[in-house]
LUMGUMI-748815 format. One record per residue (C-alpha): x, y, z; residue in three letters; residue number from 1; chain. Coordinates in Angstrom, 3 decimals, always signed. Example, Ala and Ser with C-alpha at 12.3 -4.5 7.8 and 13.67 -1.06 7.14 Angstrom:
REC       east      north         up    aa     i   ch
REC    +12.300     -4.500     +7.800   ALA     1    A
REC    +13.670     -1.060     +7.140   SER     2    A
REM end
This chain:
REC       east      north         up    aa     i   ch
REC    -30.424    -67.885    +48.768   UNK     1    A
REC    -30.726    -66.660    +45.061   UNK     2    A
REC    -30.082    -69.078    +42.609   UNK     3    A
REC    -27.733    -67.146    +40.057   UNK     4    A
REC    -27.802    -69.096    +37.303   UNK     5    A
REC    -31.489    -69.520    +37.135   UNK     6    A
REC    -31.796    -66.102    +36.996   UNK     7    A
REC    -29.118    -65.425    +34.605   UNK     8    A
REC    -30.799    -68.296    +32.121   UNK     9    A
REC    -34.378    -66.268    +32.639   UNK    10    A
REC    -32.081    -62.776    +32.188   UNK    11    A
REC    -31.150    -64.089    +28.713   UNK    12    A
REC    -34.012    -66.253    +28.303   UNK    13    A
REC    -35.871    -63.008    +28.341   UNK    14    A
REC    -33.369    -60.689    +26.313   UNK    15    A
REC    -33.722    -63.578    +23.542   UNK    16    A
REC    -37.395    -63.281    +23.189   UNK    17    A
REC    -37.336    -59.288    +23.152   UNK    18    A
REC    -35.163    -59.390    +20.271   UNK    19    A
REC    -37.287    -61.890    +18.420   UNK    20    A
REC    -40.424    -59.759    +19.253   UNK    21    A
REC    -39.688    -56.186    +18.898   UNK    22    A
REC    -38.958    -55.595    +15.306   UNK    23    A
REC    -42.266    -57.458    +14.705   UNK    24    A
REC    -44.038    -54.878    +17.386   UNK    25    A
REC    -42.160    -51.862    +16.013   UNK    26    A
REC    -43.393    -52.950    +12.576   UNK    27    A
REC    -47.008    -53.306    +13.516   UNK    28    A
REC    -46.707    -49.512    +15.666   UNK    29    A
REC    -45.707    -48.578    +12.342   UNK    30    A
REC    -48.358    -49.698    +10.387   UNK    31    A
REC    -50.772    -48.570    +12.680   UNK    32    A
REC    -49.360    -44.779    +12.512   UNK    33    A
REC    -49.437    -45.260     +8.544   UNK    34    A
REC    -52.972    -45.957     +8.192   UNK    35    A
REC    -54.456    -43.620    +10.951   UNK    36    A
REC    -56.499    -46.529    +12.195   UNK    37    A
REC    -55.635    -46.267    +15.779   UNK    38    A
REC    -56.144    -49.096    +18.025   UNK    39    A
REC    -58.880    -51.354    +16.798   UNK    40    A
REC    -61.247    -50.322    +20.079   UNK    41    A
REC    -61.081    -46.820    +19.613   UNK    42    A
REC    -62.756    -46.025    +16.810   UNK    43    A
REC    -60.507    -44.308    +14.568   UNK    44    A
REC    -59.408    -40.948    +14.433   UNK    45    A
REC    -61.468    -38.073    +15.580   UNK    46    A
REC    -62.202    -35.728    +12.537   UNK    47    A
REC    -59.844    -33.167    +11.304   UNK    48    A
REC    -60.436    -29.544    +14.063   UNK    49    A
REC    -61.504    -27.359    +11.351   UNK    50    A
REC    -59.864    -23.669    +11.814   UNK    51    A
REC    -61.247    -20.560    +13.136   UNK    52    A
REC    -60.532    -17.238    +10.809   UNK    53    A
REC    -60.420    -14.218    +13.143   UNK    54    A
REC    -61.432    -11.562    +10.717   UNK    55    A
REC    -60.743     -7.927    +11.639   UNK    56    A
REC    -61.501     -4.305    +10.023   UNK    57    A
REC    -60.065     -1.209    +10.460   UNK    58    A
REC    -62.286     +2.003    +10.641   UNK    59    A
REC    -61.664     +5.423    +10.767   UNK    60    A
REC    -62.758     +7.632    +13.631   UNK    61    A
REC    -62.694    +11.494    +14.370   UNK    62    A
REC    -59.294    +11.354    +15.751   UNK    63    A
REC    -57.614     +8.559    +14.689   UNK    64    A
REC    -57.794     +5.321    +13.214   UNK    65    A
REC    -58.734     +2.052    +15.270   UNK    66    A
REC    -58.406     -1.729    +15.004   UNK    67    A
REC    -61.033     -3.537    +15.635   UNK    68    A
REC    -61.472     -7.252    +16.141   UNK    69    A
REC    -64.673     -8.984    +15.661   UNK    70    A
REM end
């Protein structure tokens, strides 16, 4: 046999502490996005992926004019 009421006191005993907690947790995600630390185990961010240039000429051949890709 379920006891009801217990678990409606542990059903609101529960909602009660999630709304005490979570604008504390959502300001502390927060914080953490702002300053790009990450999780204090992980070591930071990796560096910025610098971009690759794909640099291309065109040429002119006996017939016709080609692309090409390097």
């Amino acid at each position: 046999m379920v006891n009801t009421r217990t678990d409606a006191e542990l059903s609101a005993a529960v909602q009660n502490a999630l709304q005490t907690l979570l604008p504390q947790i959502c300001t502390e995600i927060r914080e953490e996005f702002r300053t790009s630390s990450g999780p204090s185990d992980s070591g930071g961010n990796p560096p910025p992926e610098r971009l690759k240039r794909e640099y291309h000429s065109i040429r002119q051949t006996d017939t016709e004019t080609s692309t090409e890709f390097m």
